[in-house]
TORDO-194549 format. One line per field, with one value per residue (C-alpha): residue number from 1; residue in three letters; x, y, z. Coordinates in steps of 0.1 Angstrom, whole numbers, plus 5000, padded with zeros to 4 digits. Layout:
residues N
nr [NUM|...]
rest [ALA|...]
east [X|...]
north [Y|...]
up [Z|...]
//
This chain:
residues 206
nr [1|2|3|4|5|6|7|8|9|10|11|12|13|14|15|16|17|18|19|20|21|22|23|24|25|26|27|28|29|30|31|32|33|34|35|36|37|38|39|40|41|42|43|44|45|46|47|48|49|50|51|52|53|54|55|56|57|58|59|60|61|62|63|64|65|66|67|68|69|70|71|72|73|74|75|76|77|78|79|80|81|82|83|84|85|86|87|88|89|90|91|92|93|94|95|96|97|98|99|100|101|102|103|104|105|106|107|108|109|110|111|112|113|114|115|116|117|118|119|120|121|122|123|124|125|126|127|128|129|130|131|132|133|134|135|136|137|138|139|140|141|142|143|144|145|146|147|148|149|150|151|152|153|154|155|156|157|158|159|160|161|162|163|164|165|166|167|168|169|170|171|172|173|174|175|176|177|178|179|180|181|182|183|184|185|186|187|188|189|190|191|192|193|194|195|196|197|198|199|200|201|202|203|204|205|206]
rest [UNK|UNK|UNK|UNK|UNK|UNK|UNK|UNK|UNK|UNK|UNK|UNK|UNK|UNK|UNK|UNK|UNK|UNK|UNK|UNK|UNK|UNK|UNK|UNK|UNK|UNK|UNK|UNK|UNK|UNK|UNK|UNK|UNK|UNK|UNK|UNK|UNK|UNK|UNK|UNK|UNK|UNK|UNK|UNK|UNK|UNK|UNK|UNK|UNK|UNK|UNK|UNK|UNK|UNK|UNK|UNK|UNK|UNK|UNK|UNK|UNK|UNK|UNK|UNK|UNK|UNK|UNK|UNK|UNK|UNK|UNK|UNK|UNK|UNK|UNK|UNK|UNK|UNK|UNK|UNK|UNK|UNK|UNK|UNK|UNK|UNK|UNK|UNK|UNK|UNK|UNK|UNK|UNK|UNK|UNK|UNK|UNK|UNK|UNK|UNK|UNK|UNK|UNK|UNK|UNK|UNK|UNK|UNK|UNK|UNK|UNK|UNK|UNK|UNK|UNK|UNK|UNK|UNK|UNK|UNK|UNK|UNK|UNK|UNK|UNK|UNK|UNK|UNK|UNK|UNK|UNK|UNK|UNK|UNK|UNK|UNK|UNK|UNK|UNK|UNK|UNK|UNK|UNK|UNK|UNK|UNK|UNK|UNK|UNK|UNK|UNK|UNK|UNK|UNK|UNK|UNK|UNK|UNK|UNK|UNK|UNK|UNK|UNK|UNK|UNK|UNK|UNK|UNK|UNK|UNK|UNK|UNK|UNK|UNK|UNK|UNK|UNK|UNK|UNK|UNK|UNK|UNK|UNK|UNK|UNK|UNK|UNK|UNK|UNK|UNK|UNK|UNK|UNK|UNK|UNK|UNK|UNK|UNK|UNK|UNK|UNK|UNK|UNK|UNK|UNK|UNK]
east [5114|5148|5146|5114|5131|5165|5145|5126|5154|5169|5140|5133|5171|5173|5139|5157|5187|5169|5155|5183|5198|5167|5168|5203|5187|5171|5154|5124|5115|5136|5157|5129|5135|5112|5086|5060|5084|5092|5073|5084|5068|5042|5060|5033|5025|5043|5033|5040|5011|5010|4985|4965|4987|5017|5033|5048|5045|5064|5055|5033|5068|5066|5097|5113|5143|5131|5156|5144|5110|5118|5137|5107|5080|5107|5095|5058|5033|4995|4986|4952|4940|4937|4963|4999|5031|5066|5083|5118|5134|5131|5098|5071|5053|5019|5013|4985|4975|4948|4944|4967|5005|5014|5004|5008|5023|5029|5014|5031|5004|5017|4996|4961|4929|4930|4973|4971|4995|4997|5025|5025|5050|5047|5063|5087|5098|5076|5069|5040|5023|4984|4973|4966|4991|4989|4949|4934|4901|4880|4859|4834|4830|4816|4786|4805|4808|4842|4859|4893|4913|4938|4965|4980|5015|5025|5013|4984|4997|4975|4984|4957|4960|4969|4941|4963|4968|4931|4923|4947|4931|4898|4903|4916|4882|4860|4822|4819|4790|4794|4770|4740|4747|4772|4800|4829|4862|4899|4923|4956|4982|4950|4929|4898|4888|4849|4855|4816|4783|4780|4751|4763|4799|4772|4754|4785|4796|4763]
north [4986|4988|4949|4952|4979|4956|4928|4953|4957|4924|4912|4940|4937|4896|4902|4929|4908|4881|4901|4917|4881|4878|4910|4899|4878|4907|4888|4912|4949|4975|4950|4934|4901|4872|4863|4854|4826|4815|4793|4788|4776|4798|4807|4823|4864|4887|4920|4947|4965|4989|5018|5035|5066|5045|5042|5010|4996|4971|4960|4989|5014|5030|5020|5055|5040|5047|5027|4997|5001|4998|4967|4951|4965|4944|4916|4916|4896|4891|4858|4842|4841|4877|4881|4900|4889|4891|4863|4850|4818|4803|4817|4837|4856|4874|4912|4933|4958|4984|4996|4991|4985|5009|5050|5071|5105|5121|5123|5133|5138|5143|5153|5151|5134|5100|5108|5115|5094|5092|5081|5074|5074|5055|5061|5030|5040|5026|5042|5027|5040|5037|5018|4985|4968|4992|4995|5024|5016|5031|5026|5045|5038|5050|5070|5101|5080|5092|5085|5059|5057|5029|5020|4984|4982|4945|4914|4918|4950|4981|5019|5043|5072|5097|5127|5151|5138|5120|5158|5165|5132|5138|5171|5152|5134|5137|5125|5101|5068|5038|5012|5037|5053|5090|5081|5099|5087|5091|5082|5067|5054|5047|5032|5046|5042|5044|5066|5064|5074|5110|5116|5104|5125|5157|5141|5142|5176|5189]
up [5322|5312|5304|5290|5259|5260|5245|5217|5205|5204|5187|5163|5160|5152|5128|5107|5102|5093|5066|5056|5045|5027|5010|4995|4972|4951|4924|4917|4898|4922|4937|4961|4970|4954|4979|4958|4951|4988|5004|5044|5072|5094|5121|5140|5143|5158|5176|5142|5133|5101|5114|5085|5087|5070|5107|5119|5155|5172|5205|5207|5203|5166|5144|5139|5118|5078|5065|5085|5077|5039|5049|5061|5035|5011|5019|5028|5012|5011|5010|4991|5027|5032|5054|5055|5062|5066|5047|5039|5026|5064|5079|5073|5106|5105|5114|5111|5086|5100|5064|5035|5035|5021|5019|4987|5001|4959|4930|4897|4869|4834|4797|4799|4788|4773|4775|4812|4834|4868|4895|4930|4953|4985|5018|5015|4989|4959|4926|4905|4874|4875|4850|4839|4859|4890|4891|4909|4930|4949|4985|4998|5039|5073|5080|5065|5032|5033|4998|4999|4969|4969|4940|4936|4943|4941|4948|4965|4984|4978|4986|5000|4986|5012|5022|5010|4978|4971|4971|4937|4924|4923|4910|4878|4875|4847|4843|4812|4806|4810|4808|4804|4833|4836|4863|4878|4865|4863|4839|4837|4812|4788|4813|4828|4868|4876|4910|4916|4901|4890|4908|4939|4936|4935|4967|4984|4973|4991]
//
């Protein structure tokens, strides 16, 4: 067993330094690296898995280092073929995503109405504005119809909006019509969300 953890870490250890050379070249917003830019070889997937609580598993072991996992959420990328992965100038591995990426643990919420604004913060790290660059959208899924907001971060990475903080969200909604028909919205930076339709929201309220 003791063999078994040795080589976790070398690999974990070898995969962050990798990325850490790749992070030096900080061409993006925030300092991210450019990996919409890169384009590497497929090197294959690798055994990381982001679960839908924002944790991240290697080998099955959860990576309890913070500052690593914001090393590797640097350079992820969502390709046109639906998958995520980890790229840098050399290679570029596949890992899975269980939900989003990324999880938006805070919500700052400033004026209101048609001035309303509203920022995220992710647990790596991220700050986005909703709005038109950073849409919000929504998903309704699973027998409970169970209500997921998500908010683009980059690229094709999304947020889901954490439980905790969908609450103060929707709190924020307002009913308005569009199209003919009244729907449950929220607003951001001068941009308006459909959530869902207003009669539906009061189904679910039931």
């Amino acid at each position: 067993m003791a063999d078994s953890g040795m080589g976790r870490q070398t690999d974990a250890g070898n995969l962050a330094a990798l990325i850490a050379r790749a992070a030096e070249d900080s061409g993006g917003p925030r300092g991210l690296p450019p990996v919409e830019k890169w384009n590497p070889p497929f090197c294959g997937d690798i055994d990381m898995e982001i679960r839908a609580d924002g944790t991240w598993f290697y080998m099955g072991t959860p990576i309890g280092r913070q500052p690593l996992v914001r090393l590797f959420s640097t350079v992820l990328r969502k390709d046109e073929d639906g998958n995520t992965y980890l790229v840098t100038p050399v290679e570029k591995v596949g890992i899975r995503i269980e939900d989003a990426p990324f999880l938006a643990v805070e919500m700052n919420v400033e004026g209101e109405g048609r001035d309303q604004t509203l920022t995220f913060r992710t647990n790596v790290g991220d700050v986005v504005v909703a709005g038109p660059d950073h849409p919000l959208r929504f998903s309704i899924v699973g027998e409970t119809n169970q209500l997921k907001p998500y908010i683009h971060v980059r690229g094709r990475l999304e947020a889901l909006v954490s439980r905790a903080v969908m609450y103060d969200l929707v709190a924020l909604g307002e009913t308005m019509p569009i199209d003919g028909r009244d729907m449950f919205v929220l607003r951001s930076s001068g941009s308006v969300f459909p959530v869902m339709p207003a009669d539906e929201l009061d189904r679910l309220s039931r």
